[in-house]
MMTF fields as JSON, N, C-alpha, C and O atoms, coordinates in Angstrom:
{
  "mmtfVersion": "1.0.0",
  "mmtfProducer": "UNKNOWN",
  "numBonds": 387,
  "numAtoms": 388,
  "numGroups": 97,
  "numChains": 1,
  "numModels": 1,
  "chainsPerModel": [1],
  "groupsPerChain": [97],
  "chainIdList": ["A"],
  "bondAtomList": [4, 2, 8, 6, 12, 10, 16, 14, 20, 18, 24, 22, 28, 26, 32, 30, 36, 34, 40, 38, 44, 42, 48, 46, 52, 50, 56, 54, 60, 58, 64, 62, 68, 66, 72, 70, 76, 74, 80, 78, 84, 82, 88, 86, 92, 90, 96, 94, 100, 98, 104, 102, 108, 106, 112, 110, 116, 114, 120, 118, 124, 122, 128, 126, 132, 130, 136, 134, 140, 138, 144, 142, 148, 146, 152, 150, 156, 154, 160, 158, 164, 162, 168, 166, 172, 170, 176, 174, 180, 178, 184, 182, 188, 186, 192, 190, 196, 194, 200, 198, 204, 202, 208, 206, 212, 210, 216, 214, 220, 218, 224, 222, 228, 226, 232, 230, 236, 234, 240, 238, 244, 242, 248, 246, 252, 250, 256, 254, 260, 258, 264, 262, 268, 266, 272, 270, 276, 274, 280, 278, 284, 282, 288, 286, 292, 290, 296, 294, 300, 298, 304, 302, 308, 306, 312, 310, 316, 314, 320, 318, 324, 322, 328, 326, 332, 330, 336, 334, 340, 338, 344, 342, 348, 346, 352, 350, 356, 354, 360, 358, 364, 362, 368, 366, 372, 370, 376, 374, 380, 378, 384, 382],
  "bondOrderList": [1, 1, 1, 1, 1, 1, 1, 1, 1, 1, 1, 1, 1, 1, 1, 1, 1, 1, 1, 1, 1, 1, 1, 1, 1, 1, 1, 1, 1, 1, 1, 1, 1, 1, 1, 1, 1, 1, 1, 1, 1, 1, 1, 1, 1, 1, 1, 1, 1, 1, 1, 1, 1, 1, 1, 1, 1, 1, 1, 1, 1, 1, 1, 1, 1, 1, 1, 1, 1, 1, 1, 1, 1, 1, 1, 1, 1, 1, 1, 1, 1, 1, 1, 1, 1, 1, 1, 1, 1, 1, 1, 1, 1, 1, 1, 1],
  "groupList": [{"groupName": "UNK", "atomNameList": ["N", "CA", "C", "O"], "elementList": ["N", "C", "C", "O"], "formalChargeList": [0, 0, 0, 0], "bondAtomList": [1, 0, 2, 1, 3, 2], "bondOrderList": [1, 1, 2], "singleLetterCode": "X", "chemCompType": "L-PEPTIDE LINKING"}],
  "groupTypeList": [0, 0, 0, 0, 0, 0, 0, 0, 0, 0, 0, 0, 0, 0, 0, 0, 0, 0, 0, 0, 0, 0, 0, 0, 0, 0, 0, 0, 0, 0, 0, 0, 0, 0, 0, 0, 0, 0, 0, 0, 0, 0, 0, 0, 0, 0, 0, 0, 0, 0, 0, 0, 0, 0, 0, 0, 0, 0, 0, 0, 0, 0, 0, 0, 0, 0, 0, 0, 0, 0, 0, 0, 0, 0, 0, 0, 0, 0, 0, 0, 0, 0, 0, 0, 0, 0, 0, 0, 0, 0, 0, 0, 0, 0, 0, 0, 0],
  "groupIdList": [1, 2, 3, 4, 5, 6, 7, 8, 9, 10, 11, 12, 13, 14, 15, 16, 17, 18, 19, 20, 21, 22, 23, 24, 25, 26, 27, 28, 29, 30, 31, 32, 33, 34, 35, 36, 37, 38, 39, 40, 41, 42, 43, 44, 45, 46, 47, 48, 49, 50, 51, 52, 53, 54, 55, 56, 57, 58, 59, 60, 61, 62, 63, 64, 65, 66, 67, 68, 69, 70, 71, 72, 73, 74, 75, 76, 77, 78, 79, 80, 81, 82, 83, 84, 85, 86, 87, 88, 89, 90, 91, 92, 93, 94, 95, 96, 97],
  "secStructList": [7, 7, 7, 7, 2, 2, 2, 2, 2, 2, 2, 2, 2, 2, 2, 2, 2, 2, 2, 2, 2, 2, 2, 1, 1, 7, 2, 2, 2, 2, 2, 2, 2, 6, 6, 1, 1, 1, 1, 7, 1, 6, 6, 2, 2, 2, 2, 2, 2, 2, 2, 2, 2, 2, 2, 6, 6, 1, 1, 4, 4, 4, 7, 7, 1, 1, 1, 2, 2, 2, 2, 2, 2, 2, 2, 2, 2, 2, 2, 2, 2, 2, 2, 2, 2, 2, 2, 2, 2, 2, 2, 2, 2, 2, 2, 6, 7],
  "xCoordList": [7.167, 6.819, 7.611, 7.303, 8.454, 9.087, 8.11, 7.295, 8.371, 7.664, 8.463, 9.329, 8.225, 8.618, 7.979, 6.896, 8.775, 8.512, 8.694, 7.712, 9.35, 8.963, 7.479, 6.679, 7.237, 5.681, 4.574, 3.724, 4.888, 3.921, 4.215, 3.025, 4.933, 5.174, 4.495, 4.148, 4.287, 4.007, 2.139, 1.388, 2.092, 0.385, -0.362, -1.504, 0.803, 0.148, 0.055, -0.938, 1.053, 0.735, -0.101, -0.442, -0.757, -1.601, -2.712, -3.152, -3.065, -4.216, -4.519, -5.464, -3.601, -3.483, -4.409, -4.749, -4.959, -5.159, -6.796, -7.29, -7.58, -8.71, -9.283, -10.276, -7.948, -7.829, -8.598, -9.774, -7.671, -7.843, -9.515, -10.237, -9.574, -11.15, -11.688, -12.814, -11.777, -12.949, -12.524, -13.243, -11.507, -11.184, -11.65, -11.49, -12.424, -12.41, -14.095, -14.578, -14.751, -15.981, -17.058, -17.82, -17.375, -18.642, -17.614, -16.417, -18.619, -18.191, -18.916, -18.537, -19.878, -20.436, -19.303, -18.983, -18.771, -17.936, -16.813, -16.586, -16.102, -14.761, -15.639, -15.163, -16.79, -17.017, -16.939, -16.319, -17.862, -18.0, -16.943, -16.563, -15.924, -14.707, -13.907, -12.776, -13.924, -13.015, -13.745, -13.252, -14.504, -15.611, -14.749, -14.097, -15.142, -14.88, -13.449, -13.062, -12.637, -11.365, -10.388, -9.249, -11.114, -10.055, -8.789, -7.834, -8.901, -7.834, -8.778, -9.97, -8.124, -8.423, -8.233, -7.442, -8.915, -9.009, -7.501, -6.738, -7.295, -6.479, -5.126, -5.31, -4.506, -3.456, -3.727, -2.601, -4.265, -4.026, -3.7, -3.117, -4.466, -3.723, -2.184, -1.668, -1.559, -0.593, 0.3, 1.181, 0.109, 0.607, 1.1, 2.32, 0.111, 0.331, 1.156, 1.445, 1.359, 1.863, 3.088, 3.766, 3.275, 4.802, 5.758, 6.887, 4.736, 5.138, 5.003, 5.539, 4.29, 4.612, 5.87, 6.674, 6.403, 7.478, 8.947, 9.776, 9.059, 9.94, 9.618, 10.327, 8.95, 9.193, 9.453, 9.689, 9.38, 9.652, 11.16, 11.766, 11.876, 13.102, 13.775, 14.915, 13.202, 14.005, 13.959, 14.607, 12.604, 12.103, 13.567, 13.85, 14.366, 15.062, 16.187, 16.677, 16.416, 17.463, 16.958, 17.645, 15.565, 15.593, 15.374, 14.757, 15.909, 15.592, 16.688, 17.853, 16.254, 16.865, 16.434, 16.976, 15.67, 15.174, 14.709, 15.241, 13.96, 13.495, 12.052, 11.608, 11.357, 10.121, 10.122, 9.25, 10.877, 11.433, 11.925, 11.566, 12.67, 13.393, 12.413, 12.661, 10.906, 9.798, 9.201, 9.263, 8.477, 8.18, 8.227, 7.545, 9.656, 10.207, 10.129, 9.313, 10.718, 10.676, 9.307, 9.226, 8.095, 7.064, 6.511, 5.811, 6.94, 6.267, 7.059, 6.547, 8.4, 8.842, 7.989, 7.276, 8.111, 7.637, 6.201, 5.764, 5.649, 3.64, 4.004, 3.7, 4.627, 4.273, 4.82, 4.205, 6.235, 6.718, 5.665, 5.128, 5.26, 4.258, 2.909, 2.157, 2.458, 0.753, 1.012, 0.261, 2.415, 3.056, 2.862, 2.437, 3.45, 3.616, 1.894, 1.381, 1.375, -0.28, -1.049, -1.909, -0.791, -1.569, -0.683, -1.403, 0.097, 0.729, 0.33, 0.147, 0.151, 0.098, -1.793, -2.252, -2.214, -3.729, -4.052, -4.813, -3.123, -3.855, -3.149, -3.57, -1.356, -1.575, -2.185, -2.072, -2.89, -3.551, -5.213, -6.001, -5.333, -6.794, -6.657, -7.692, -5.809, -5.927, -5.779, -6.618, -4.983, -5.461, -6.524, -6.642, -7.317, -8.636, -9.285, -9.938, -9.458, -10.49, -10.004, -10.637],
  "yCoordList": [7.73, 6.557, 6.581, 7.415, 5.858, 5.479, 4.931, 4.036, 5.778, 5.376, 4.269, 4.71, 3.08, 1.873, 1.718, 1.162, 2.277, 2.612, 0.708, 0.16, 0.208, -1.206, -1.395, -1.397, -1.524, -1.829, -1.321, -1.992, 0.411, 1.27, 0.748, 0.542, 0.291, -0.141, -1.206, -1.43, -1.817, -3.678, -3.28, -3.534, -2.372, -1.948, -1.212, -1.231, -0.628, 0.475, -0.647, -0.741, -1.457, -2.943, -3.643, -4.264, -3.653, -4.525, -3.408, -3.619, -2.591, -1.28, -1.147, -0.485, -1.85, -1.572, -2.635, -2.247, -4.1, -4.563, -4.286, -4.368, -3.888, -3.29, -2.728, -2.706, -1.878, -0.191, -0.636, -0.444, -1.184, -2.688, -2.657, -2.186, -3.594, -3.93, -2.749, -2.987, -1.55, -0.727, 0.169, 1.066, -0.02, 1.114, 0.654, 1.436, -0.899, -1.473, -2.115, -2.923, -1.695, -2.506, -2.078, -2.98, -0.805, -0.413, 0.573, 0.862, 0.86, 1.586, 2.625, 3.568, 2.739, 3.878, 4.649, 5.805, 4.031, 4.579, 5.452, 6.645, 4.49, 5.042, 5.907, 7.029, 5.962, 7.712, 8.873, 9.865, 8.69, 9.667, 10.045, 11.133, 8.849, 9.777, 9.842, 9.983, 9.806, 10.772, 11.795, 12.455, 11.915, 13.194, 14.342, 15.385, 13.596, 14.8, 15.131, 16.295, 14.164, 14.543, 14.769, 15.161, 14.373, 14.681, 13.173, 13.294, 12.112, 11.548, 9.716, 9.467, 9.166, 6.989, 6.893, 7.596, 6.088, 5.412, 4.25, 3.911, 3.869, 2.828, 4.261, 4.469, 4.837, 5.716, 5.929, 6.419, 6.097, 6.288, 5.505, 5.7, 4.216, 3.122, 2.46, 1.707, 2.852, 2.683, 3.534, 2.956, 4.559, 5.811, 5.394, 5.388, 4.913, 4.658, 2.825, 2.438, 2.024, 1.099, 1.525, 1.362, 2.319, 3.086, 3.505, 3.142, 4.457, 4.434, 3.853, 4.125, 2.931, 1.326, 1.067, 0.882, 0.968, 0.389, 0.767, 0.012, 2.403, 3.352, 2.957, 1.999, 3.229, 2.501, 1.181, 0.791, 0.4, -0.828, -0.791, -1.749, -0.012, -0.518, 0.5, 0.193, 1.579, 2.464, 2.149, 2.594, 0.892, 0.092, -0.954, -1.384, -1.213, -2.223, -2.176, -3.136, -0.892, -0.269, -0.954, -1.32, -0.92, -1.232, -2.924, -3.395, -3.69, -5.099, -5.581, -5.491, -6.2, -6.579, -7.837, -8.372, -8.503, -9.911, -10.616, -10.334, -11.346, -12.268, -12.151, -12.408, -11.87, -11.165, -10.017, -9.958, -8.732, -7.635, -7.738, -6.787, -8.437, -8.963, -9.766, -10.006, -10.307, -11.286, -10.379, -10.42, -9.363, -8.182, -7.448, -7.564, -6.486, -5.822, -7.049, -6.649, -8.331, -8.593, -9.128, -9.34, -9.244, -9.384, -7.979, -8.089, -7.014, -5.918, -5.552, -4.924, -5.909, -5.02, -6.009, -5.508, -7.229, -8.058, -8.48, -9.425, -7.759, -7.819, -6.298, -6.127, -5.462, -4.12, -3.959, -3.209, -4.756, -5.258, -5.132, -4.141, -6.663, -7.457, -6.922, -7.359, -5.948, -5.045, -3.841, -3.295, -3.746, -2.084, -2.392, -1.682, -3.964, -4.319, -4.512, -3.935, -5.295, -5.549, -4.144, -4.002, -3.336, -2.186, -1.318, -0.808, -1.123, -0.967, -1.455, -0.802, -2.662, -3.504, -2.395, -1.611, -2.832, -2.858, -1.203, -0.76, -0.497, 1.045, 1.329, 2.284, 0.343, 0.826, 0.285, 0.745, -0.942, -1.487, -0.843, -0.614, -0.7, 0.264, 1.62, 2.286, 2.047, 3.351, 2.697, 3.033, 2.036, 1.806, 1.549, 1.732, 0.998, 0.494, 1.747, 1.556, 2.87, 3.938, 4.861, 5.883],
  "zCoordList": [24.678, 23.901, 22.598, 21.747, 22.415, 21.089, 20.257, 20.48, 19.015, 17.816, 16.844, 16.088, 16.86, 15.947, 14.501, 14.318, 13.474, 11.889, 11.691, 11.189, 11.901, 11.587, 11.751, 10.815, 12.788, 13.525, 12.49, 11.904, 12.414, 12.052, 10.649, 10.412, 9.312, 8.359, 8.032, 6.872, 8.824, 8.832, 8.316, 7.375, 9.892, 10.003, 8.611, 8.15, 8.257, 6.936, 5.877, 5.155, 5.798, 4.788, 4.688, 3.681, 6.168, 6.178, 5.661, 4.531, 6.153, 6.102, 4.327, 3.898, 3.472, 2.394, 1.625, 0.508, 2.066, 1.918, 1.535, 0.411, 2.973, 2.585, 1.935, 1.207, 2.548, 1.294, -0.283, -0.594, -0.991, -2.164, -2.656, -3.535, -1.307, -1.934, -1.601, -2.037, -1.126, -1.059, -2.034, -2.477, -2.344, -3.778, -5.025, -5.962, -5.363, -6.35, -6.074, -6.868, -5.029, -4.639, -5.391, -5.74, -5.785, -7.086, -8.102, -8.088, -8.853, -9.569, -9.545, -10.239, -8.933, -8.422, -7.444, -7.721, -6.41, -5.575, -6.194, -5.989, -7.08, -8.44, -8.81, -8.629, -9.283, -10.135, -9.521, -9.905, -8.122, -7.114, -7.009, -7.442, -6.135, -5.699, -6.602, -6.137, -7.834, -8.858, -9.486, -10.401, -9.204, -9.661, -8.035, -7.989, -7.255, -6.321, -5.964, -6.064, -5.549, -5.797, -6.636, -6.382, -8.168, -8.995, -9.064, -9.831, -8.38, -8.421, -8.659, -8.477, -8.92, -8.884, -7.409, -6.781, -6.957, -5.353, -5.863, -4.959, -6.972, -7.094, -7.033, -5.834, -7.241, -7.211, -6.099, -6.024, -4.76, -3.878, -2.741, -1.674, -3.511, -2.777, -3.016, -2.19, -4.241, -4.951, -3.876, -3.239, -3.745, -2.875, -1.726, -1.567, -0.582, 0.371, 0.755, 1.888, -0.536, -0.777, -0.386, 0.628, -1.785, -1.75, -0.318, 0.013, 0.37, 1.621, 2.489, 3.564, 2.301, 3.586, 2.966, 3.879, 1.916, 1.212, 1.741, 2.247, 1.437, 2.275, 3.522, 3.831, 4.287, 6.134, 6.527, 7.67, 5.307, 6.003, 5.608, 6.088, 4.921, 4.074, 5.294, 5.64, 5.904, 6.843, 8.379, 9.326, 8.247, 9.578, 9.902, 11.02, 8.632, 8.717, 9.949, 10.544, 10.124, 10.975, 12.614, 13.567, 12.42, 14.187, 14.33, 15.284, 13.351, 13.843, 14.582, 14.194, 15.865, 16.799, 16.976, 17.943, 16.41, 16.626, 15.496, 14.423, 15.513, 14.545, 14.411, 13.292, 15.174, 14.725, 14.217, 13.35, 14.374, 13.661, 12.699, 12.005, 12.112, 10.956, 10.07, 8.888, 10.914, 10.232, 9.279, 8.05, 10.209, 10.087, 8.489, 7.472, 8.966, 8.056, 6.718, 5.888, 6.327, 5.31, 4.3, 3.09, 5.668, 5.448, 4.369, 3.362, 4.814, 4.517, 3.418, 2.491, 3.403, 1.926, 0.864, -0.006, 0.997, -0.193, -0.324, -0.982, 0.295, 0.104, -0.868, -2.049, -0.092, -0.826, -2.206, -2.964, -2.765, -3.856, -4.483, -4.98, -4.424, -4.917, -4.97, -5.842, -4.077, -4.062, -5.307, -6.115, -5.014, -5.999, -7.703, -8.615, -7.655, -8.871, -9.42, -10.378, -8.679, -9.185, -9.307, -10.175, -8.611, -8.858, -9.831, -10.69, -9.916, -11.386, -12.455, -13.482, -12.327, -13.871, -13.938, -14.768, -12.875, -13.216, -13.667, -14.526, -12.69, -13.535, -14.582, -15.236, -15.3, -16.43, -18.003, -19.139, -17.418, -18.366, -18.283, -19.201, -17.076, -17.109, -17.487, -17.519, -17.72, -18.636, -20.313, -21.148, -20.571, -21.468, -22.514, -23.726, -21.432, -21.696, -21.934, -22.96, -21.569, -21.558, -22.624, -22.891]
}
């Protein structure tokens, strides 16, 4: 079975979306899990942005069509655009504290 990093790129983009709201849904949740891991649920979604970002830009290699090519440009420019908003937001929310 060939593994398609376009495909799997597109999916982690989308996966990122959720990700989002459940990283931001209480604030009970944000304490816990930075109490226990030591890290922001928002940096980790930032994280895995990043690397939807890298696979879709290395996904680019296998477009052979126009849904592949839909794809890949779908995904670099949500993750742009998710990278940049969660940027702005954790570095103005550190500010804040």
């Amino acid at each position: 079975m060939k593994v398609n990093i376009n495909r799997s790129s597109f999916i982690l983009s989308l996966f990122c979306i959720p990700l989002f709201f459940i990283s931001i849904s209480s604030e009970n949740f944000i304490s816990i899990f930075t109490k226990n891991i030591g890290i922001h649920p928002l940096n980790i979604v930032l994280a895995v942005t990043l690397i939807s970002f890298l696979l879709g830009v290395i996904g680019l290699k296998d477009v052979r069509d126009w849904k592949s090519m839909a794809r890949s440009v779908f995904t670099i420019v949500f993750t742009i655009c998710a990278s940049g908003i969660l940027i702005f937001i954790i570095f103005f929310g550190s500010l804040l504290t």
